[in-house]
C-alpha positions as a Markdown table, in Angstrom:
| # | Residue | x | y | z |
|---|---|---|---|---|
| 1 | Unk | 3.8 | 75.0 | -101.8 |
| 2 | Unk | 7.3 | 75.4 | -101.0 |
| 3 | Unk | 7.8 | 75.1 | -97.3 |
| 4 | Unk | 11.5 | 76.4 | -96.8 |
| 5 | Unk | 12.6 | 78.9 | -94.3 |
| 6 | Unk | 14.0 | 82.2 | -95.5 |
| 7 | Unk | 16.4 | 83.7 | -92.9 |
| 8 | Unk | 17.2 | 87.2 | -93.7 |
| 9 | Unk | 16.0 | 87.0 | -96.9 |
| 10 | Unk | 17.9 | 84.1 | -97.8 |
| 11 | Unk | 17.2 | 80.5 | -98.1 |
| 12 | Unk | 18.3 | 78.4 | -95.1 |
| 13 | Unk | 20.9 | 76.1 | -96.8 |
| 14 | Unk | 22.4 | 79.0 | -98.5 |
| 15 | Unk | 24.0 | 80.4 | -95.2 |
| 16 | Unk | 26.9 | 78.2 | -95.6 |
| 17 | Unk | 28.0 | 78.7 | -98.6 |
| 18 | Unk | 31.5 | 79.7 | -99.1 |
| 19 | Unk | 32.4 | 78.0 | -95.1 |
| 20 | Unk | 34.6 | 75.1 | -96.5 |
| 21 | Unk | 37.0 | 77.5 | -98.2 |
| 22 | Unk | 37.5 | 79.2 | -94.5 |
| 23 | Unk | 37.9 | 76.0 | -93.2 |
| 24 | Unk | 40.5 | 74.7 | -95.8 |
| 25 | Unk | 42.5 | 77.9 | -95.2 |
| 26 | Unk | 42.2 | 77.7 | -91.2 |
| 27 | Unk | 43.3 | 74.1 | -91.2 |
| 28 | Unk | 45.7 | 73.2 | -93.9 |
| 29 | Unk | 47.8 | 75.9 | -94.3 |
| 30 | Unk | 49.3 | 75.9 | -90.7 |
| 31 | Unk | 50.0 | 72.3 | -91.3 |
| 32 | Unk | 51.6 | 73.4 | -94.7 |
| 33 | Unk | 54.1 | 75.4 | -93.0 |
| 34 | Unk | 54.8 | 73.0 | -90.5 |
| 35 | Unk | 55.5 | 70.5 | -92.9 |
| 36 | Unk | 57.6 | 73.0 | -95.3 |
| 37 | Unk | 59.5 | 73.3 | -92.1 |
| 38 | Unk | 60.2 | 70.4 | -91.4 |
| 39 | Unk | 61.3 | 69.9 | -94.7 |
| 40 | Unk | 63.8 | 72.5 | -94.3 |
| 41 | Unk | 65.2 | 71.0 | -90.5 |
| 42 | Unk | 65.9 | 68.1 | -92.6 |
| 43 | Unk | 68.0 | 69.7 | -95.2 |
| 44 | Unk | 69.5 | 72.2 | -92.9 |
| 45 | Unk | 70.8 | 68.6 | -90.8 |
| 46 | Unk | 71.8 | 66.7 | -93.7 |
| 47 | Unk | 73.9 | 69.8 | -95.3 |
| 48 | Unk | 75.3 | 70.6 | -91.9 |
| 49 | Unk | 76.9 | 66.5 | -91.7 |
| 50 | Unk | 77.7 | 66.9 | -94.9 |
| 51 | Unk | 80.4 | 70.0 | -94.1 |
| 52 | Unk | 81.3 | 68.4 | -91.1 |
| 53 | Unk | 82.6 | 65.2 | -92.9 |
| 54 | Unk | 83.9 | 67.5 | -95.7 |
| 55 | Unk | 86.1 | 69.7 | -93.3 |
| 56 | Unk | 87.2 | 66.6 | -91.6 |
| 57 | Unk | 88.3 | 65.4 | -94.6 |
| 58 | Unk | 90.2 | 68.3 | -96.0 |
| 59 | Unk | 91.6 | 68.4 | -92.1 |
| 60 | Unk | 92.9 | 65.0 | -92.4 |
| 61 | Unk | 94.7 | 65.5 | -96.1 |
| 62 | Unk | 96.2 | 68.7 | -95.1 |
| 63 | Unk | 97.7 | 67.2 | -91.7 |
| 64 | Unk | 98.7 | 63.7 | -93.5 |
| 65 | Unk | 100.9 | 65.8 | -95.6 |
| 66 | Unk | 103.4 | 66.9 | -92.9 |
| 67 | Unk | 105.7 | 65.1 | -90.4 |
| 68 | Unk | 105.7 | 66.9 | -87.5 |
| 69 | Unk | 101.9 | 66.4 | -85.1 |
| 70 | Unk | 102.1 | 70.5 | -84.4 |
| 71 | Unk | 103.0 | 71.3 | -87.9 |
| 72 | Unk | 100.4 | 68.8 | -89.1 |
| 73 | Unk | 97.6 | 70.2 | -86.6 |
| 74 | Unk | 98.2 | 73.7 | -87.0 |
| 75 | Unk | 98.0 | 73.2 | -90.8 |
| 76 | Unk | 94.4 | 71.2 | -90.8 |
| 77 | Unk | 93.7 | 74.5 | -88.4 |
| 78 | Unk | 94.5 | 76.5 | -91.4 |
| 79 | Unk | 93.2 | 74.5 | -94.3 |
| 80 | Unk | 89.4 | 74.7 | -92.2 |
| 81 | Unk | 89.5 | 78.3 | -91.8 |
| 82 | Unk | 89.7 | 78.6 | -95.2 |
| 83 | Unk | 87.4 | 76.2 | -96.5 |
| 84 | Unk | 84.1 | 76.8 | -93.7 |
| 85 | Unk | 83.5 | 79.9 | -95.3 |
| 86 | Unk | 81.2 | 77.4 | -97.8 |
| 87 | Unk | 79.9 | 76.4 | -94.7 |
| 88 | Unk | 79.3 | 79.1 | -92.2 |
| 89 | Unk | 75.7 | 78.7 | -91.5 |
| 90 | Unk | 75.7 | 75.0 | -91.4 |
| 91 | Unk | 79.3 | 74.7 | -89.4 |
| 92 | Unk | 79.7 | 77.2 | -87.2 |
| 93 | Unk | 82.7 | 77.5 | -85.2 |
| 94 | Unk | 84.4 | 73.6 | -86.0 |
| 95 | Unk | 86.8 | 72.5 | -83.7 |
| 96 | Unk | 89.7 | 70.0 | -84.5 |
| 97 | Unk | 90.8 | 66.8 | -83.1 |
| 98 | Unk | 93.6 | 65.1 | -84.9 |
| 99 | Unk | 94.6 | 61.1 | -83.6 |
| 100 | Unk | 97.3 | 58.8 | -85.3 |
| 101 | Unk | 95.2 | 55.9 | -86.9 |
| 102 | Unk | 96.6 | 52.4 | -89.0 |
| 103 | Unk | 94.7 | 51.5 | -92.4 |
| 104 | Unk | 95.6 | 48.3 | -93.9 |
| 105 | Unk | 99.2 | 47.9 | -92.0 |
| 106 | Unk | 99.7 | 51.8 | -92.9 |
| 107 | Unk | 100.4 | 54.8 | -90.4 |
| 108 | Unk | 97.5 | 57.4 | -90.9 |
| 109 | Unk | 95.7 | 60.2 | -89.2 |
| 110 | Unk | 92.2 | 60.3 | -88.5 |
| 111 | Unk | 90.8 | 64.2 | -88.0 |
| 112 | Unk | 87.6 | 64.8 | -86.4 |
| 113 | Unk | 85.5 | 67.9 | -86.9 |
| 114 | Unk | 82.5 | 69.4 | -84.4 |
| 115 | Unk | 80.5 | 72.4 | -85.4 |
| 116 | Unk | 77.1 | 73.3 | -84.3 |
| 117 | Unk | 73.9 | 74.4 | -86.7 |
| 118 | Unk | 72.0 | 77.2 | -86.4 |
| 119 | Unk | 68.5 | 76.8 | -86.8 |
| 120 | Unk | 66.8 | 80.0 | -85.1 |
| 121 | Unk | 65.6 | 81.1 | -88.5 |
| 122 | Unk | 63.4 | 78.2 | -88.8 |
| 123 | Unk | 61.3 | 79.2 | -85.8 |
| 124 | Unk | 59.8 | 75.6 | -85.1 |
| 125 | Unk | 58.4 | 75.8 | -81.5 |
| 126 | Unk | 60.0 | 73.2 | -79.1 |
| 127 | Unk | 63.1 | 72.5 | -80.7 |
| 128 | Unk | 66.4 | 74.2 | -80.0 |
| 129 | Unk | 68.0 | 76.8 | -81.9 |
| 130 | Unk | 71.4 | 74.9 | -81.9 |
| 131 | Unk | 72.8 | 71.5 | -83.0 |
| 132 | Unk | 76.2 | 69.9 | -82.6 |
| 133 | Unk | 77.5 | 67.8 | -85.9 |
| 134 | Unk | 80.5 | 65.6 | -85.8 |
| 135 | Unk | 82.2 | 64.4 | -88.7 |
| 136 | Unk | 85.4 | 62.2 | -89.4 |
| 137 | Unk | 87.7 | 61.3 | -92.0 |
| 138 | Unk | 91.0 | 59.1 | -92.1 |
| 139 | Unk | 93.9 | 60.0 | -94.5 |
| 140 | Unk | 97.1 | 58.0 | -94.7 |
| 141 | Unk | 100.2 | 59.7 | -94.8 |
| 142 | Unk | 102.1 | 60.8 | -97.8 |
| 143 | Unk | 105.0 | 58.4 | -98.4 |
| 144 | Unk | 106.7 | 60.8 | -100.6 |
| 145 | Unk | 106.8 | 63.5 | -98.8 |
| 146 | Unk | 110.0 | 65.3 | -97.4 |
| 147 | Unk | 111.3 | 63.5 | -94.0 |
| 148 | Unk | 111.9 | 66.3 | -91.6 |
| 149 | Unk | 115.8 | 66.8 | -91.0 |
């Protein structure tokens, strides 16, 4: 004789049956999107360095080019205006800092760029919505390029 309990009309070990599925959906998913997040923080940080140095770099080539430090900044001004269009949502609103520099004996200019990232669409709770990038880049200046008269 079989001495199992039938609770409403079903056996007693069958009452479970289908609670790991709930369970796997209830625990791993959340951490699924917190981890796909995360993932995306990462890539949204690294892309916005990357068009920090990139606009620093096309800042310092365009103001290496001229011989007057007004020309040369309001040029570099210019030249990342046009180019952080590419980078709006990971550079937004760069501001310039040009500086003479020396490389190897050799007069240069060294540009700095800062831009903040958005990351509000993310919606990670505890983190802020905003993050400020820097980026540099040296350029020497163009020996053949017109003296101003």
């Amino acid at each position: 004789m079989s001495r199992t309990r039938r609770v409403r009309g079903r056996e007693a070990g069958e009452r479970d049956r289908g609670g790991a599925s709930v369970d796997l959906i209830v625990l791993v998913v959340p951490l699924l999107l917190v981890f796909l997040s995360l993932i995306a923080l990462t890539g949204r940080l690294y892309t916005a360095a990357i068009a920090a140095d990139s606009l620093a770099h096309t800042a310092a080539r365009t103001a290496s080019l001229h011989t007057d430090p007004g020309r040369a900044h309001t040029a570099a001004e210019q030249a990342i205006a046009g180019s952080v269009g590419e980078w709006e949502r990971a550079c937004h609103a760069p501001t310039l800092t040009l500086q003479p520099a020396t490389v190897a004996h050799t007069r240069a200019v060294r540009a700095e760029v800062t831009c903040t990232t958005r990351r509000d669409d993310l919606h990670l709770p505890g983190l802020p919505t905003e993050r400020t990038v820097t980026g540099s880049a040296i350029s020497v200046l163009d020996v053949h390029r017109e003296e101003q008269r």
